[in-house]
C-alpha positions as CSV (number, residue, x, y, z in Angstrom):
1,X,8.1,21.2,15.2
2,X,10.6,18.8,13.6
3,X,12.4,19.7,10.2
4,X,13.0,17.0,7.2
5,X,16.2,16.9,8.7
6,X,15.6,17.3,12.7
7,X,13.1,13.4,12.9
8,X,11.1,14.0,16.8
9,X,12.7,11.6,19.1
10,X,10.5,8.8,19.1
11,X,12.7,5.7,20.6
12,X,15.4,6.6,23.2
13,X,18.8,5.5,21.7
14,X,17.5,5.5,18.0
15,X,19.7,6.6,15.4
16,X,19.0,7.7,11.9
17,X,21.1,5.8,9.3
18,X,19.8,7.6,5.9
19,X,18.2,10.7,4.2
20,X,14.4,11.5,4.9
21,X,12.1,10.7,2.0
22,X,8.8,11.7,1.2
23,X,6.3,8.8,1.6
24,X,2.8,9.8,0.5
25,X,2.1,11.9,3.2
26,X,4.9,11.7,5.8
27,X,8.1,12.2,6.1
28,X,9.7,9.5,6.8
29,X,13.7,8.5,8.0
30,X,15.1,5.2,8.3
31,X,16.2,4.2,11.5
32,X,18.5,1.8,13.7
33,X,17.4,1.5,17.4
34,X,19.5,0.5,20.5
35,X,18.4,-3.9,20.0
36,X,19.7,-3.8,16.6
37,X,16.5,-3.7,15.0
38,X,15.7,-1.8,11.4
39,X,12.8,1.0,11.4
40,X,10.8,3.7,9.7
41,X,9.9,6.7,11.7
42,X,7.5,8.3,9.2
43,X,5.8,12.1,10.5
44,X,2.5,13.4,9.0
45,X,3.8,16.6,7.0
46,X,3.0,19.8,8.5
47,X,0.5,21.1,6.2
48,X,-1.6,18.0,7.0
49,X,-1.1,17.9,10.4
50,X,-2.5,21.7,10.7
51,X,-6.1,20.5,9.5
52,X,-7.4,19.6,12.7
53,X,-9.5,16.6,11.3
54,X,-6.7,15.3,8.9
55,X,-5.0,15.0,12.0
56,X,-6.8,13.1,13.9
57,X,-8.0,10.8,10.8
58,X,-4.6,10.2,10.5
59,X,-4.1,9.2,13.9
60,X,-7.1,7.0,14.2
61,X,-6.3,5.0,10.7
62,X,-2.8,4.4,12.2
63,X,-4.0,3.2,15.8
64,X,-6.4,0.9,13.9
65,X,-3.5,-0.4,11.6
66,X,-1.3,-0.5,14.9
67,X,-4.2,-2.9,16.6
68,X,-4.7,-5.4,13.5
69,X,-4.2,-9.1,14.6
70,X,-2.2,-9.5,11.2
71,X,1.4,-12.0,11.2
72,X,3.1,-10.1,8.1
73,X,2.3,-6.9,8.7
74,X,5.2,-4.8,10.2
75,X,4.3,-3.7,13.6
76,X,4.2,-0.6,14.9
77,X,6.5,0.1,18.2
78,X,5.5,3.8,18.7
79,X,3.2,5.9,17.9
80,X,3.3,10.2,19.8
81,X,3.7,12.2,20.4
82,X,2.6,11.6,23.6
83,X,0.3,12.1,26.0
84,X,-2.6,12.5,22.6
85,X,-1.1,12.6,19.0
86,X,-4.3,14.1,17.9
87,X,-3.5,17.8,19.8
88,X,-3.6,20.3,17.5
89,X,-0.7,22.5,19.7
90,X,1.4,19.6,19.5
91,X,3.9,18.6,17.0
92,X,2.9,16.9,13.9
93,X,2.4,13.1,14.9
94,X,4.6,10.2,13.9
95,X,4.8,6.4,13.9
96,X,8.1,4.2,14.1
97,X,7.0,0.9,12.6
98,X,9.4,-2.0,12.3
99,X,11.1,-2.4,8.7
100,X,11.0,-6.2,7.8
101,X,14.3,-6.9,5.8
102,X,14.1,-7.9,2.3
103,X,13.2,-6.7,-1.2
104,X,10.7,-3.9,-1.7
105,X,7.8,-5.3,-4.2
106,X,8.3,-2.4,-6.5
107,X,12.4,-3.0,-7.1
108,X,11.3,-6.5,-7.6
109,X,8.4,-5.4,-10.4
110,X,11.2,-3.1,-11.6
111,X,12.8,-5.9,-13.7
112,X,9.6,-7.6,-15.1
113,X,8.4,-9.3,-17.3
114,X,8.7,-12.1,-14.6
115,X,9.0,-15.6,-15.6
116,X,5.6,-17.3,-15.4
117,X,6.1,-19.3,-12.3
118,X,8.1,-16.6,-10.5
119,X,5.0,-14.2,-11.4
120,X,2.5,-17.1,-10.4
121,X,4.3,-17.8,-7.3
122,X,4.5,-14.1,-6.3
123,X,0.5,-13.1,-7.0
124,X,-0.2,-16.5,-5.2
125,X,2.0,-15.2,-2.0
126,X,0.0,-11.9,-2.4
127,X,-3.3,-13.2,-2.5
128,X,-2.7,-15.0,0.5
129,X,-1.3,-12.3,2.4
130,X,-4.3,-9.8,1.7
131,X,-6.7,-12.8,2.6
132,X,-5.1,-12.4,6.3
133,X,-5.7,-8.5,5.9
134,X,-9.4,-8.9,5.0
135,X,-9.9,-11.7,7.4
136,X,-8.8,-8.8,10.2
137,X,-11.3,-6.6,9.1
138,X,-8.8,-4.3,6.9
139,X,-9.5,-3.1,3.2
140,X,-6.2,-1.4,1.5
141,X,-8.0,0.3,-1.2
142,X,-4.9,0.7,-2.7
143,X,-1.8,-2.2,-2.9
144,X,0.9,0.2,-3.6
145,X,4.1,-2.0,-4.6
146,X,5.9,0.5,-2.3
147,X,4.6,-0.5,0.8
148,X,5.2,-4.5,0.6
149,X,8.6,-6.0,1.2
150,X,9.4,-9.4,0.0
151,X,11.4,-11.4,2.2
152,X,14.6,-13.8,1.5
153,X,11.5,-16.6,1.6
154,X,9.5,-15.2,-0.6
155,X,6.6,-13.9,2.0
156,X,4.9,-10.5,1.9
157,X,4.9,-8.1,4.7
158,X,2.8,-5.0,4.7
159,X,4.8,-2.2,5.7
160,X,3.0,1.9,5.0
161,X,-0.7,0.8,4.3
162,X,-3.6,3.1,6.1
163,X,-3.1,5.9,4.1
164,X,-6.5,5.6,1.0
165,X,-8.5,7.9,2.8
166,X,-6.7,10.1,3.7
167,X,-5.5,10.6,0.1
168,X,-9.2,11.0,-0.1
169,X,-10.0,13.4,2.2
170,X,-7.3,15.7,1.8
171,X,-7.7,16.3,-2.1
172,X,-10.0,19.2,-2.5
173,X,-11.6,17.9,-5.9
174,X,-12.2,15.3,-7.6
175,X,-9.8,16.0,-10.7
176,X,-7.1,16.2,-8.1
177,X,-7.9,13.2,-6.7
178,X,-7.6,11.6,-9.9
179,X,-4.3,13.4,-10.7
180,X,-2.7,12.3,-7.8
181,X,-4.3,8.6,-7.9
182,X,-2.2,5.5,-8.2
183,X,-2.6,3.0,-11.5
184,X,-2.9,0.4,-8.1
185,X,-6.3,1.9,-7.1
186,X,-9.7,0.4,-8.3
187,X,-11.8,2.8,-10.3
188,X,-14.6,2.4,-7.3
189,X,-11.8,3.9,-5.0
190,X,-11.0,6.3,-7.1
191,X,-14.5,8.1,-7.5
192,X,-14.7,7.8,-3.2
193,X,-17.2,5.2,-3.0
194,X,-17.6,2.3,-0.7
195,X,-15.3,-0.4,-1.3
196,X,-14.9,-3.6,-0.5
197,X,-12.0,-6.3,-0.6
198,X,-12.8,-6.6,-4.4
199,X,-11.0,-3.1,-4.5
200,X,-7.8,-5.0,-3.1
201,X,-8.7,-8.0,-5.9
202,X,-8.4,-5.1,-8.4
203,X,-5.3,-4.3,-7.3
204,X,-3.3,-7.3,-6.8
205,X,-4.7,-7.5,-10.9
206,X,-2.6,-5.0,-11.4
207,X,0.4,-6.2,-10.1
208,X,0.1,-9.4,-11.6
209,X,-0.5,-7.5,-15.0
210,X,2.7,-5.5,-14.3
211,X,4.4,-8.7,-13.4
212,X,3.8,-10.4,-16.2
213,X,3.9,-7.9,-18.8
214,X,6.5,-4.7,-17.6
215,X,4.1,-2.2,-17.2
216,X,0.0,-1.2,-15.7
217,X,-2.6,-1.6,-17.5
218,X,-3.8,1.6,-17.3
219,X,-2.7,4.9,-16.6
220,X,-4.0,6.0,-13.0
221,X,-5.8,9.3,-13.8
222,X,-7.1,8.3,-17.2
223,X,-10.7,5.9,-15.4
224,X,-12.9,6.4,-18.5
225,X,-10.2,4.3,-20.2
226,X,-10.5,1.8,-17.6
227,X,-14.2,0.2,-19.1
228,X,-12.0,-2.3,-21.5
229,X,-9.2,-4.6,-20.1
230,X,-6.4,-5.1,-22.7
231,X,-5.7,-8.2,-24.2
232,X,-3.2,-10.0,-21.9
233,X,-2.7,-12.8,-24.8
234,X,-2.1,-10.7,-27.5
235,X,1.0,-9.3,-25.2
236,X,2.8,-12.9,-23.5
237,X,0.8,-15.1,-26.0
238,X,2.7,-18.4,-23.9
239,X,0.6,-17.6,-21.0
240,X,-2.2,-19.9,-19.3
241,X,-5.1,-19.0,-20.7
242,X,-6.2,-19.8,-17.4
243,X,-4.3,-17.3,-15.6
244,X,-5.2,-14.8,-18.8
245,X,-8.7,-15.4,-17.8
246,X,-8.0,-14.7,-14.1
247,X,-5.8,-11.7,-14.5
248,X,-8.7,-10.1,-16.5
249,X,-11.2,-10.8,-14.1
250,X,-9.6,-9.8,-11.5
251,X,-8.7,-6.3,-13.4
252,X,-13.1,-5.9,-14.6
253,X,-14.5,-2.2,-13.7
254,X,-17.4,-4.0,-11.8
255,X,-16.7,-5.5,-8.6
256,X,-19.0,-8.3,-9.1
257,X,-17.6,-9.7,-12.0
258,X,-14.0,-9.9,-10.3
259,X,-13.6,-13.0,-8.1
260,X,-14.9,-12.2,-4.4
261,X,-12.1,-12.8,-2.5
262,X,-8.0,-12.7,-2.2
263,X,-8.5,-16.5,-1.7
264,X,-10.4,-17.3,-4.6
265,X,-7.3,-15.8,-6.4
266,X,-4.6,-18.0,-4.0
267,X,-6.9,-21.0,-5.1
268,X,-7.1,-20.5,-8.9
């Protein structure tokens, strides 16, 4: 079994050119491989990987991720250990995906308020890129600003997404779950129901709301509080009411008073 320190030997030639960090539930180490090429190799921790079903829900989340027909989201070039990453005697299992160069969505959040146009410009790029994700079949559940990368012209790649149920099923009640939520999630994914795209709607709500203003709109554990959007006017009183009236939609606790779809939010 591989340390923090020790990453499994995933790509022949690979070398690892930083620290290991914790990344939800992996550990993950940036790496350089023999064409040049940036990459994550990110292992399920060891306490996860000794449930037997986490395991292997792991696994199966990040073959289906691996197989999505999707342009901007960072591929996956291995995935072991091999011969079956679900074996219980083996080591934990990892992925090496590649690591898209440019700007991770949360540095660029970490200097907002945005201008209007660059916040308008970035929720538009967004909305676009989760309408190919839907369009694939795939539901986030939760856009975490740590797993997009914004490239030097301006287009969002998906980089750790997969990982919602898992959160899910490895909390062992539901005040954990909400402990441990992100301010990203919608309140629907945060109670373990069935979500839909709308979930992702919610989130790239929040995201705009952080753009625009500095900080979330709500705190993640706190979903009672969640029943009443602030008032987005009262805080950038220039903005669109337009785009007032779409960042509050898009952030309403019932999913069918948020627009349907990522593209309904690229059009407006």
């Amino acid at each position: 079994m591989s340390g923090e320190n020790a990453p499994p030997i995933a790509i022949p030639g690979q070398r690892v050119i930083g620290e290991p960090r914790r990344l939800r539930h992996e550990i993950a180490w940036p790496l350089e491989l023999p064409d040049g090429r940036r990459a994550v190799l990110a292992q399920l921790v060891p306490e996860l990987a000794a449930d037997v079903a986490l395991r292997r829900r792991w696994v199966v989340d990040m073959e289906r991720i691996a197989a999505l027909p999707v342009a901007r989201l960072a591929p996956t070039l291995a995935l072991g250990p091999q011969p079956d990453p679900r074996a219980p005697d083996a080591e934990p299992p990892w992925r090496v995906r590649f690591d898209p160069p440019g700007q991770p969505l949360a540095a660029r959040l970490e200097r907002a308020p945005l201008p209007v146009d660059e916040a308008i410009a970035l929720g538009a790029e967004l909305a676009d890129s989760l309408q190919s994700l839907h369009a694939a079949g795939a539901v986030l559940r939760d856009l975490d600003p740590r797993a997009i990368v914004i490239d030097d012209a301006g287009k969002a790649w998906f980089t750790d997404i997969g990982h919602a149920r898992l959160a899910i099923l490895s909390s062992r009640t539901a005040s954990s779950l909400l402990l441990e939520s992100s301010p990203y999630a919608a309140p629907e994914a945060l109670v373990g129901t069935i979500v839909d795209a709308r979930a992702d709607v919610y989130s790239l709500g929040v995201v705009l709301w952080r753009a625009l203003t500095g900080d979330v709109p709500f705190e993640a554990a706190l979903l009672a509080s969640r029943d009443e959007v602030p008032d987005l006017a009262a805080l950038r009183p220039e903005l669109p009411a337009a785009l007032v009236a779409l960042v509050t939609r898009c952030l309403a606790r019932d999913p069918e008073a948020r627009p349907p779809t990522a593209r309904d939010v690229a059009s407006a």
